[in-house]
C-alpha positions as CSV (number, residue, x, y, z in Angstrom):
1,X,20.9,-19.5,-7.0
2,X,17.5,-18.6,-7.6
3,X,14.8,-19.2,-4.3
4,X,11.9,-20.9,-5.1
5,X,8.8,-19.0,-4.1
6,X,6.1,-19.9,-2.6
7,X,3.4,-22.0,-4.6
8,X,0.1,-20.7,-5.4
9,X,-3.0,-22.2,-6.8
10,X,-6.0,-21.1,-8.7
11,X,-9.1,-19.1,-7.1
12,X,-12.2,-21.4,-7.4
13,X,-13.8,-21.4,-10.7
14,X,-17.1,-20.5,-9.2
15,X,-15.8,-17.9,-6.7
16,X,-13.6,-16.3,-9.6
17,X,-16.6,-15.9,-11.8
18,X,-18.5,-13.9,-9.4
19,X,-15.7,-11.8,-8.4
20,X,-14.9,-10.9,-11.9
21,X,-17.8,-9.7,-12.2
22,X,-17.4,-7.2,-9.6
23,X,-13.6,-6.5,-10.0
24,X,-13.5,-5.4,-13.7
25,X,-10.4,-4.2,-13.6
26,X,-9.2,-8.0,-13.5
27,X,-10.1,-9.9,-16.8
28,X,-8.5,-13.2,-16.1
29,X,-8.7,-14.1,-12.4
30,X,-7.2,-14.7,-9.2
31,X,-4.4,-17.1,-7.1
32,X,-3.7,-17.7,-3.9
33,X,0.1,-17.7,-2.7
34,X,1.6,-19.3,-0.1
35,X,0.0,-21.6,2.8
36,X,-1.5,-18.6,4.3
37,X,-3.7,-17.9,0.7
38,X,-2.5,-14.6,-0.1
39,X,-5.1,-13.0,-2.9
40,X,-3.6,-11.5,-6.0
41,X,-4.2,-11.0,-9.5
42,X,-3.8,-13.9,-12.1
43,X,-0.3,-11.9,-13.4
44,X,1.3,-12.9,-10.4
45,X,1.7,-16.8,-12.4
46,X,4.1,-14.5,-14.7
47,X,5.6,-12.2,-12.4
48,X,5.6,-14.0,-9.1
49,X,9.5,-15.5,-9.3
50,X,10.6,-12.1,-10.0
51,X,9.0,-10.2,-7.2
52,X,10.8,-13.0,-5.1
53,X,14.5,-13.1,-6.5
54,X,14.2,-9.4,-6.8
55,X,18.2,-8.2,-5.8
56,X,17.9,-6.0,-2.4
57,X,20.7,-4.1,-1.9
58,X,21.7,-3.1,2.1
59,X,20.9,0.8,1.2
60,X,17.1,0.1,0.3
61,X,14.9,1.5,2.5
62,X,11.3,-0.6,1.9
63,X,8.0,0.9,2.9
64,X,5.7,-2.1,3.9
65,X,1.6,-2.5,5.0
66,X,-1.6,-3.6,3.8
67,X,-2.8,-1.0,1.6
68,X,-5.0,2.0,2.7
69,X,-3.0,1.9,6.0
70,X,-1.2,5.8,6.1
71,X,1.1,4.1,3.2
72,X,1.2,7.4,1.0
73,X,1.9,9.4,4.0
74,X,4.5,7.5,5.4
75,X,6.0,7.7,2.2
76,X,6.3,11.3,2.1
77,X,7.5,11.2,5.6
78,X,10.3,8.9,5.2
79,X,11.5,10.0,2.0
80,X,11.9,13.3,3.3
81,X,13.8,12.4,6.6
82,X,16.3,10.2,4.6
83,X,17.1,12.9,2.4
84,X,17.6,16.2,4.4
85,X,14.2,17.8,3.9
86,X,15.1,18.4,0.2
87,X,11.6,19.9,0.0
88,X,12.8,21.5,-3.4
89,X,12.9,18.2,-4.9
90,X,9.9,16.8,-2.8
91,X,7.7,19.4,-4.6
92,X,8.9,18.9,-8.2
93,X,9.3,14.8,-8.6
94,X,6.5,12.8,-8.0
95,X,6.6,10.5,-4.8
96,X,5.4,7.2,-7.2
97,X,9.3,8.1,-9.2
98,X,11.2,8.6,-5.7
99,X,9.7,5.8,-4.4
100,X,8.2,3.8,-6.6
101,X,5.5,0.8,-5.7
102,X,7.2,-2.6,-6.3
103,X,4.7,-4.9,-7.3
104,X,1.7,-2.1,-8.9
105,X,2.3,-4.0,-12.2
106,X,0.4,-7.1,-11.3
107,X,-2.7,-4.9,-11.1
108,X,-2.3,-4.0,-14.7
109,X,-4.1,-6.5,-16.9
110,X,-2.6,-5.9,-20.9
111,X,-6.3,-5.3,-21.6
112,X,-6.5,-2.7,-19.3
113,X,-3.2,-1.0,-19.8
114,X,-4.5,-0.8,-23.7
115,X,-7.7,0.4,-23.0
116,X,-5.9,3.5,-21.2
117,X,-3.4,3.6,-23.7
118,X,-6.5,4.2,-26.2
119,X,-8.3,6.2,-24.5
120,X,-5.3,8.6,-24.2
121,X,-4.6,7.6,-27.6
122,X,-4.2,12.2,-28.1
123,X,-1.4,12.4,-25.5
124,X,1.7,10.3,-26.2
125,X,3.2,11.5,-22.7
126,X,0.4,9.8,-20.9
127,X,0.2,7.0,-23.2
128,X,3.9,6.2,-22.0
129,X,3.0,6.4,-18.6
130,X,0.0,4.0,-19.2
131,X,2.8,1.8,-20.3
132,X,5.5,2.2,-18.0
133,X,3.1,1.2,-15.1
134,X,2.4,-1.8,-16.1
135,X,6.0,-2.4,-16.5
136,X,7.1,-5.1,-13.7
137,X,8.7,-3.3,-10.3
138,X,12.0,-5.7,-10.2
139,X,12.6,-4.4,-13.2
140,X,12.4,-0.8,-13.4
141,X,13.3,-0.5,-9.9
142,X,16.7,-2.6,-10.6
143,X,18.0,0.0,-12.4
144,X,17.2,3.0,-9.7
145,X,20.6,4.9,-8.6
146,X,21.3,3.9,-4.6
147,X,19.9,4.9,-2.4
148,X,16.5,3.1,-3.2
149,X,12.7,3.5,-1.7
150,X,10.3,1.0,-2.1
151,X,6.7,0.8,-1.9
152,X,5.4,-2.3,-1.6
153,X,1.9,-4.2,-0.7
154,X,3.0,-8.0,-0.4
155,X,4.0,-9.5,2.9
156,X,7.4,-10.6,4.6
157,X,6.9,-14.9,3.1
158,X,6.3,-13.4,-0.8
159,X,9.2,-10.8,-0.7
160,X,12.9,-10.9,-1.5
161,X,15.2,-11.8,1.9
162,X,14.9,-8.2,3.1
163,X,16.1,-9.0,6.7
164,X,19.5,-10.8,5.2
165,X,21.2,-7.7,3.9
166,X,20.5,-5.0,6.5
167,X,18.4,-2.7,4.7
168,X,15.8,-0.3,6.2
169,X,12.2,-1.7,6.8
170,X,9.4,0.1,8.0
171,X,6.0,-1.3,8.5
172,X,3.0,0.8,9.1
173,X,-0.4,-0.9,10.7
174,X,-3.7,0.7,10.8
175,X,-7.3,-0.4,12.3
176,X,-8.9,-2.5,9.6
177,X,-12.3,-0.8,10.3
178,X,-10.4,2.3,8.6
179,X,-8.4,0.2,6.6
180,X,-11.4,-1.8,4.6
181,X,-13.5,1.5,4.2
182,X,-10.8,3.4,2.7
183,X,-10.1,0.5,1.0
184,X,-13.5,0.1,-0.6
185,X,-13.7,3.6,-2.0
186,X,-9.8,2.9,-3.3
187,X,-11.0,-0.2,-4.9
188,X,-13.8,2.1,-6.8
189,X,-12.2,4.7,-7.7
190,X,-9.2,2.8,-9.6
191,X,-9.9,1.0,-12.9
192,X,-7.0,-1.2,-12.3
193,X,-9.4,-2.5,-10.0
194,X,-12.6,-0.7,-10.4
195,X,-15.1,-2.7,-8.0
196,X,-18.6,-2.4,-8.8
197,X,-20.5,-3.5,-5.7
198,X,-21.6,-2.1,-2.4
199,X,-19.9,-1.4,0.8
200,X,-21.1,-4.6,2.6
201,X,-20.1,-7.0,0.0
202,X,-17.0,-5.5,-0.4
203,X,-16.6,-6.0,3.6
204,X,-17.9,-9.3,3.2
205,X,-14.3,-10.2,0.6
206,X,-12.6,-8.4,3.0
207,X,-13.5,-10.5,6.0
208,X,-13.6,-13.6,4.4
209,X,-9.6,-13.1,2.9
210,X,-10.8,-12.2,-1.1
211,X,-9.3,-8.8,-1.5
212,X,-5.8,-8.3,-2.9
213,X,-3.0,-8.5,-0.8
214,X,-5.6,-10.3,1.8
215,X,-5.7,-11.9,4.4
216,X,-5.1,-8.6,6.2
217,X,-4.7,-10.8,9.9
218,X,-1.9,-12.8,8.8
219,X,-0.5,-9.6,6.9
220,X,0.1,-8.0,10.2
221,X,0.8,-10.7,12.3
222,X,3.8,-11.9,10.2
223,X,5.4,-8.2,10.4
224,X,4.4,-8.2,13.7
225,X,6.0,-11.3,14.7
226,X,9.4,-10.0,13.2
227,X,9.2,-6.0,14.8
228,X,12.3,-6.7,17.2
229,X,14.3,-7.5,14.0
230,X,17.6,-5.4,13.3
231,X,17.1,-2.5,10.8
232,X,13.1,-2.9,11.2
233,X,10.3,-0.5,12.6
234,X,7.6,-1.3,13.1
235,X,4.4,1.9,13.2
236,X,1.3,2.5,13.9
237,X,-0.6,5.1,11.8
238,X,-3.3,5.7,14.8
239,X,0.1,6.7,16.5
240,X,1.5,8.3,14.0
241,X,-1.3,11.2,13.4
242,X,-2.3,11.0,17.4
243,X,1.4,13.2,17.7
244,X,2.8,13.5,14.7
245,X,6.2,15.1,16.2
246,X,7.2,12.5,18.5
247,X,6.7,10.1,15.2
248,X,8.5,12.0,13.4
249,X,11.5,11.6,15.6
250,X,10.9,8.0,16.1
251,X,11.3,7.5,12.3
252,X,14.0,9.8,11.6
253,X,16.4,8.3,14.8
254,X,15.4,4.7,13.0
255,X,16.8,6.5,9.6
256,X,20.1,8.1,11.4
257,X,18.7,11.9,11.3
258,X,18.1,14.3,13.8
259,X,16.3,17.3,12.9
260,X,15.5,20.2,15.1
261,X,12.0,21.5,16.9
262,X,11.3,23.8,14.1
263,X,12.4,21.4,10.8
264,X,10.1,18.9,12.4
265,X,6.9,21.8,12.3
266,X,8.0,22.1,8.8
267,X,7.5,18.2,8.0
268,X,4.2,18.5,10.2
269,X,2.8,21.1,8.1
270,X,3.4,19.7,5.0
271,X,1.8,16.1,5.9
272,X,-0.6,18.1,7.1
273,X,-4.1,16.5,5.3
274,X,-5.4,19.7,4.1
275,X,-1.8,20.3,2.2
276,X,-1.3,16.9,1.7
277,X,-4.6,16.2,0.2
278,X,-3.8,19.4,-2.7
279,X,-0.1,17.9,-3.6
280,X,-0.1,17.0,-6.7
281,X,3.4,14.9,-6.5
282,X,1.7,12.4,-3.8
283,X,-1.9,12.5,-4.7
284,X,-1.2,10.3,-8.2
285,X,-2.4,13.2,-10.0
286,X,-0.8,11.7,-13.2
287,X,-3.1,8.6,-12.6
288,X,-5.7,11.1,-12.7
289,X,-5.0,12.8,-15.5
290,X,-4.9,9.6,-17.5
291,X,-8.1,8.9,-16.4
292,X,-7.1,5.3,-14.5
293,X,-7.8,7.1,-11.2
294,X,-11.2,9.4,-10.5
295,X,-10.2,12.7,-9.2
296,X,-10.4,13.5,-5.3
297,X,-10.4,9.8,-4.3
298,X,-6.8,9.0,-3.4
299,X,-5.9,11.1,-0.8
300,X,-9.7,10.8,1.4
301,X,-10.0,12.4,4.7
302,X,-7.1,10.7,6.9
303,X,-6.9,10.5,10.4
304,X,-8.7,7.6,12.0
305,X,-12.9,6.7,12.9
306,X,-13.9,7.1,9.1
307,X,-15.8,3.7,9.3
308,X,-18.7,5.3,11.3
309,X,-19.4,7.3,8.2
310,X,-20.6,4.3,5.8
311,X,-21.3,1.6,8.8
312,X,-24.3,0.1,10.2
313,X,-25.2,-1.6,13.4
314,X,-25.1,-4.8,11.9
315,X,-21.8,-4.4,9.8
316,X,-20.1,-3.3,13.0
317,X,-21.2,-5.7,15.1
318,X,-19.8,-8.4,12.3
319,X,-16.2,-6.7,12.1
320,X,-16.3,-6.4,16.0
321,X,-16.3,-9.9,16.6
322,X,-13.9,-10.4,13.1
323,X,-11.2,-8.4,15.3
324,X,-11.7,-10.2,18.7
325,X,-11.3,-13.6,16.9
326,X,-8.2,-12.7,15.2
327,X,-6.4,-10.8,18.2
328,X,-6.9,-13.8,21.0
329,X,-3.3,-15.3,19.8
330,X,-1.7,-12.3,19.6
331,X,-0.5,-9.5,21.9
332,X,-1.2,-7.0,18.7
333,X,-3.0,-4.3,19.7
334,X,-3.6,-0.9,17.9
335,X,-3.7,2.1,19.4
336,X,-7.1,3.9,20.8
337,X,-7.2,7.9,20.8
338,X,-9.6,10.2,20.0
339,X,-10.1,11.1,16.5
340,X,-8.1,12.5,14.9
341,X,-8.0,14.7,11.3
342,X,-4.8,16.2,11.2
């Protein structure tokens, strides 16, 4: 029997006209699911129910954050782990067809996907591809050979029951002063979203719950509030890039692998931001290509601290007090090291 997911209602009219006009990669408007207001695109009133019922199977292994938090790299990481360092394949098939993003669809309005299928209207190869990504994830992923990886954005209350069949779940945090400024530049660079405004308005959504996949607090809490679940890790990127080999371990003993000293340099290297940044099978260099994605803006600078680069005083002071409010009922904390580019 099909579950019932959660209900939703419409964005105000007055707040979705002004956002539309900022977000033009959105031509309709916005809802909010679930008691907790999560933001997403108006496709999610078509799509929603099947995200929900989607049919996990106990192989899966899901990927799970708010985007712009080491996602992409985590990725990578685990695919890699889970099957045997087949760097042969890892360098041939793109990382969005090993482990594809579950819900990317609802970010593809029809009159965007046939403005890129026009504009590549020379290359019927990328015209498919314009077209297969806007095809819904429970779809195209329901027909993936076992075992599956699985990208996805949305939180624990709008997914299918991953913690009832006893497949793999990893869930990666990072500090939302890196979060939102990665996630600004992401949300410029991508026409599926392609926001026009500046960094402190941007910040100003982002505090106040109006970017997708928002409210990042209640994001992280309701993973957090779950991390001592069978079958479930829960990671830190801050930790993650602070000592990349002792992560690497931690995620591939979660996985069932065991690799030795020198395998685990190998994995190090290749994550490696300078290499990682240049790969074209994780940097969505076919999203580039098709012109949905500017070039050089995926993949940014990684490691942690990039929020002092496009700050201020003021805006720091505001996201400062945003964080203290949000952590006094919880013992979440993230991780404080030096910064670090690796």
């Amino acid at each position: 029997m099909a579950r019932r997911p959660p209900n939703y209602e419409l964005l105000s009219e007055e707040k979705t006209k002004e956002m539309l006009k900022l977000f033009k990669g959105e031509r309709t408007g916005f809802v909010l699911v679930g008691p907790k207001k999560y933001l997403l695109p108006f496709r999610y009133v078509e799509q929603g129910e099947g995200f929900y019922n989607f049919k996990v199977k106990s192989d899966d292994t899901w990927l799970l954050s708010h985007p712009r938090s080491g996602t992409t790299m985590a990725q990578e990481l685990i695919w890699l782990l889970a099957n045997d360092l087949n760097f042969d394949v890892a360098k041939k098939r793109l990382l969005t067809e090993r482990f594809p993003f579950f819900e990317f669809s609802l970010f593809n309005h029809p009159e965007v996907t046939q403005e890129f299928i026009l504009s590549n209207k020379d290359d019927k190869v990328k015209q498919q591809l314009c077209r297969d990504i806007a095809l819904p994830g429970y779809e195209v992923i329901a027909d993936m050979p076992s075992p599956r990886f699985i990208k996805s954005h949305l939180p624990f209350s709008m997914l299918p029951g991953l913690l009832d069949v006893g497949c793999k779940i990893i869930y990666i945090a990072r500090n939302p002063k890196d979060v939102v400024t990665s996630w600004y530049h992401f949300n410029c660079s991508i026409k599926t979203q392609e926001y026009l405004g500046d960094f402190s308005t941007f910040l100003e959504y982002f505090l106040n719950n109006l970017t997708p996949w928002s409210p990042y607090w209640e994001h992280l809490k309701e993973a957090w509030d779950l991390r001592n679940s069978q079958n479930f890790l829960f990671l830190f990127y801050e930790e993650v890039i602070h000592d990349f080999p002792k992560a690497i371990k931690k995620v591939a003993k979660f996985l069932g692998k065991t690799y030795t000293d020198e395998e685990i340099n190998k994995v190090t290297n290749h994550l490696n931001i300078k290499n990682f940044r240049n790969n074209p099978m994780v940097n969505f260099s076919e999203l580039k290509a098709c012109g949905i994605i500017k070039d050089n803006s995926f993949i940014r600078k990684g490691g942690n601290g990039n929020w002092q680069d496009i700050s201020t005083a003021e805006l720091d002071a505001k996201i400062e007090k945003w964080i203290e409010e949000n952590l006094k009922e919880t013992d979440l904390r993230f991780p404080s090291f030096n910064n670090n580019n690796n």
